[in-house]
C-alpha positions, 0 to 999 in steps of 0.5 A: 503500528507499522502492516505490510502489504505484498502487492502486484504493483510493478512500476514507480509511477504506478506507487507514486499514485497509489501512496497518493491516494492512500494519503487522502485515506490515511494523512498521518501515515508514512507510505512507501513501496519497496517495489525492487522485493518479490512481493512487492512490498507496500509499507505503512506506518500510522497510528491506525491502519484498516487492511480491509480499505488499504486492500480495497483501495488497492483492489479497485485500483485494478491492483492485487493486495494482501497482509504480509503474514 
């Protein structure tokens, strides 16, 4: 399963960081961010996804997170 998220994440450093935390949360997915599109795109591909933690996460981050429709 493969859930787009647009984002308001804007630099490398801030991604790597985030990735990372979602990994703890996620181990077996695969994490990317394409921060060069205007939504800011954060991707994950894994078997199970919960948008509701993703965007928590994300949330209490200080971030701003939503499914892509």
């Amino acid at each position: 399963m493969i859930e787009v998220f647009k984002t308001n994440v804007q630099e490398t450093e801030q991604s790597k960081m985030i990735v990372m935390k979602l990994l703890e949360h996620f181990p077996d997915s695969v994490i990317n961010f394409d921060l060069e599109d205007c939504d800011k795109i954060l991707r994950i591909h894994a078997v199970s996804i919960s948008n509701r933690t993703i965007i928590a996460l994300l949330n209490s981050y200080g971030y701003h997170c939503e499914v892509l429709a």
